[in-house]
Every structure is written in C-alpha cells, then in structure tokens.
Backbone as CSV, one residue per row, in Angstrom:
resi,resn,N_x,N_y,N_z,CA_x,CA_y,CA_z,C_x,C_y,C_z
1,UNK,11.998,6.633,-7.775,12.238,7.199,-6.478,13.425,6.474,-5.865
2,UNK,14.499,7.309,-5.433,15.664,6.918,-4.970,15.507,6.661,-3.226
3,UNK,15.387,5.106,-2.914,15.050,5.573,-1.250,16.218,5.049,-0.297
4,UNK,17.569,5.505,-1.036,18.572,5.283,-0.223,19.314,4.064,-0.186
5,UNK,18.759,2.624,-0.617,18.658,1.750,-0.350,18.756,0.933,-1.900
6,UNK,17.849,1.325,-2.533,17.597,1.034,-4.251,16.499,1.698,-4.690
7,UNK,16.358,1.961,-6.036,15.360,2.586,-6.247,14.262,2.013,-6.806
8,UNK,13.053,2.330,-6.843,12.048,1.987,-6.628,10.811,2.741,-7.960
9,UNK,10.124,2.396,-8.842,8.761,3.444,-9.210,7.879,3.229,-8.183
10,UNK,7.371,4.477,-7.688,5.756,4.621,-7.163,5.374,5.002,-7.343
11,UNK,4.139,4.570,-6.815,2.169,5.058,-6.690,3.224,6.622,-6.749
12,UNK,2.460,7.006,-7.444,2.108,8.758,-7.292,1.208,8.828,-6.440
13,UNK,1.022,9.569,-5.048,0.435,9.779,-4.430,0.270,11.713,-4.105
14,UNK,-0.398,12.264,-3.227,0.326,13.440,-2.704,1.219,12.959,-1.428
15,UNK,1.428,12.050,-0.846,2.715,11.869,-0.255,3.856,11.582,-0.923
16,UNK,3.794,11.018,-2.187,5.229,10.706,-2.832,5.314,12.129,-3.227
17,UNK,4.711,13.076,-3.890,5.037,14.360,-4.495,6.124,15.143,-3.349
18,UNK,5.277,15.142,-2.012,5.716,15.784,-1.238,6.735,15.287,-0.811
19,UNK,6.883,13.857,-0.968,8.529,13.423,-0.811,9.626,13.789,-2.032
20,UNK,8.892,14.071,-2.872,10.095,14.501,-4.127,10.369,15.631,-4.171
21,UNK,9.763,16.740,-3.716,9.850,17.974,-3.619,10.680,18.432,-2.161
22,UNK,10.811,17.891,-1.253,11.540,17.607,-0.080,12.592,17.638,-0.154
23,UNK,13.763,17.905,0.792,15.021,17.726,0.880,15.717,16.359,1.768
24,UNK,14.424,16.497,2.291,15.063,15.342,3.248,14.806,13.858,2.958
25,UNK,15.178,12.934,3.188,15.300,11.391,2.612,14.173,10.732,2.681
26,UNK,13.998,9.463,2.508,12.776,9.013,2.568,12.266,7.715,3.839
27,UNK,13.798,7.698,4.483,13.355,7.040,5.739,12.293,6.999,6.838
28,UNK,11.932,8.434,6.810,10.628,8.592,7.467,9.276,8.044,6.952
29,UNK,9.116,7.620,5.533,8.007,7.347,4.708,8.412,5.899,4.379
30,UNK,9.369,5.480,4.722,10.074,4.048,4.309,10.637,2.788,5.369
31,UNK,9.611,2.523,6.135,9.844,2.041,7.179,8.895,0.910,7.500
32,UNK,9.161,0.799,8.389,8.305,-0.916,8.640,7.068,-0.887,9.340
33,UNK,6.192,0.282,9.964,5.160,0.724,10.160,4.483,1.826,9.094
34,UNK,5.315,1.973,7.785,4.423,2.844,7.350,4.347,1.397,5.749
35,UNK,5.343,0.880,5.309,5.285,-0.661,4.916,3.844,-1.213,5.202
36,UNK,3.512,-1.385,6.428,2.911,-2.337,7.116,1.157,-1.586,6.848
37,UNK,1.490,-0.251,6.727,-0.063,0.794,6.983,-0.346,0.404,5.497
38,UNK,0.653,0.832,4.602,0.057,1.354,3.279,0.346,-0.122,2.363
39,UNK,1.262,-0.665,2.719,1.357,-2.416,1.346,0.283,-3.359,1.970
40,UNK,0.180,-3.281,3.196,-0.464,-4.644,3.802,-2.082,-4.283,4.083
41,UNK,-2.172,-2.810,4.870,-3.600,-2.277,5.563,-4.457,-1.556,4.149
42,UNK,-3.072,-1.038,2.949,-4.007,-0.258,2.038,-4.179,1.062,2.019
43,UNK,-3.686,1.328,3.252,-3.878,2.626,3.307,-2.581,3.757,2.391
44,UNK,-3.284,3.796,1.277,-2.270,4.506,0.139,-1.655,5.972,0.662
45,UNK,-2.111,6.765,1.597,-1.320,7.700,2.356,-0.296,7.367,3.167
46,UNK,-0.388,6.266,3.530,0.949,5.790,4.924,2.003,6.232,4.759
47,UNK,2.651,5.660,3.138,3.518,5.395,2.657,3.872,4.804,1.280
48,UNK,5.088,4.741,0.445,5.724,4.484,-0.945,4.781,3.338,-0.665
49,UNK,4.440,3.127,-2.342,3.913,2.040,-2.792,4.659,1.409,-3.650
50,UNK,5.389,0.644,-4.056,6.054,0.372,-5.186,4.887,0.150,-6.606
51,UNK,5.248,-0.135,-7.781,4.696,-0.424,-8.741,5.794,-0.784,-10.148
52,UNK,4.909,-1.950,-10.823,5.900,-1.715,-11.690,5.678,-1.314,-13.130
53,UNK,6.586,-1.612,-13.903,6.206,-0.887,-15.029,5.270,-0.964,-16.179
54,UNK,4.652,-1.710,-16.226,3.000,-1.886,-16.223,2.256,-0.456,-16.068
55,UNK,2.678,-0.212,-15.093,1.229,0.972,-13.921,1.063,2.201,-15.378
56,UNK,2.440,1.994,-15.777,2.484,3.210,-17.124,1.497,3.103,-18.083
57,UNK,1.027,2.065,-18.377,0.041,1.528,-19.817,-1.686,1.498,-18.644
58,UNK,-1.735,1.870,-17.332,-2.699,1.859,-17.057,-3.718,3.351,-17.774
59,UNK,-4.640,3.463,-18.578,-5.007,4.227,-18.714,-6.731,4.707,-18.360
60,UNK,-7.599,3.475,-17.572,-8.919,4.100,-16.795,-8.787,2.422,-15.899
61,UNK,-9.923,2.512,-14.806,-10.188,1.916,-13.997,-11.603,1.396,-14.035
62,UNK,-11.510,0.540,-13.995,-12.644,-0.090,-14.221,-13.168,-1.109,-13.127
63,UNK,-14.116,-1.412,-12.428,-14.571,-2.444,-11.676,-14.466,-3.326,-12.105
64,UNK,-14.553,-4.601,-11.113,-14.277,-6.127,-11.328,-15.474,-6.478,-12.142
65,UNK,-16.444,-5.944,-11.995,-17.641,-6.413,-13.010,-17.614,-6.074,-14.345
66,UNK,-16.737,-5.200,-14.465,-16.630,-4.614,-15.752,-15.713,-5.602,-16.276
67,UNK,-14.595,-5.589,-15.617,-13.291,-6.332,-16.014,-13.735,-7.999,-16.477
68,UNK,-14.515,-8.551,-15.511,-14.971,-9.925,-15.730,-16.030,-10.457,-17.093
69,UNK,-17.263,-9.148,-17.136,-17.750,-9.357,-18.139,-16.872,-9.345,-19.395
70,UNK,-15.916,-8.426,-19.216,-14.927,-8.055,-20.750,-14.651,-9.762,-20.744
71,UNK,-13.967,-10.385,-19.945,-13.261,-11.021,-20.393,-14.240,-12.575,-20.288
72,UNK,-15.531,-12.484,-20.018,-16.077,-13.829,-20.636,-16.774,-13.394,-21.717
73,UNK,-17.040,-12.252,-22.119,-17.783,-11.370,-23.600,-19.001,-11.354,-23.261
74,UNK,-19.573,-10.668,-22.025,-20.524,-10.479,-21.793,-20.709,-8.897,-22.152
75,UNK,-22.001,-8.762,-22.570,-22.134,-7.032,-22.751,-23.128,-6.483,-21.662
C-alpha cells in the first residue's frame, strides 16, 4: 500500500480494500488519531495496520494455549 509517504504491507482489512479500490489517497485513514485507534487501542477498523512479511507464511490462528503447549510439548 502506497500511502504517499512510503509504502507500507497491510492488515487486509475491509477498510484497506476499500482504500484500494478508492481514488482518493490515504491521508484520511493515515493519521495520528486513526494511528492512535487502530496500532495502540486495537481497534483493526480505525485504520492501516502495517505488517511485515512474515504475515504471508501465517496460515491458521491459534490461541496462546495452544501456542504454549506446542512449544513446551505438551499434548
């Protein structure tokens, strides 16, 4: 995602879609209250999330309990 500034991968969201499909820039979605909603509060609608290239090899989600047992070999 090109946000004027440098570019960036993001969260796929339905707000990033609707920013790519858009004509207009991404200053409105790229700002220091929507920054502040969606990197800091969480709230993944606010606004761009960055990610990096990692996020590609993510392929399911799993809970921390899941994740923790994997990795002391608990079944």
């Amino acid at each position: 995602m090109d946000t004027g500034r440098f570019r960036i991968r993001a969260f796929h969201t339905p707000l990033v879609e609707k920013i790519l499909n858009s004509p207009m820039g991404t200053d409105a979605y790229f700002n220091i209250q929507a920054v502040e909603k969606s990197w800091i509060r969480g709230d993944i609608d606010s606004g761009i999330l960055p990610v990096g290239e990692v996020s590609g090899l993510i392929s399911d989600i799993e809970s921390a309990k899941q994740i923790i047992d994997e990795m002391v070999g608990a079944s």
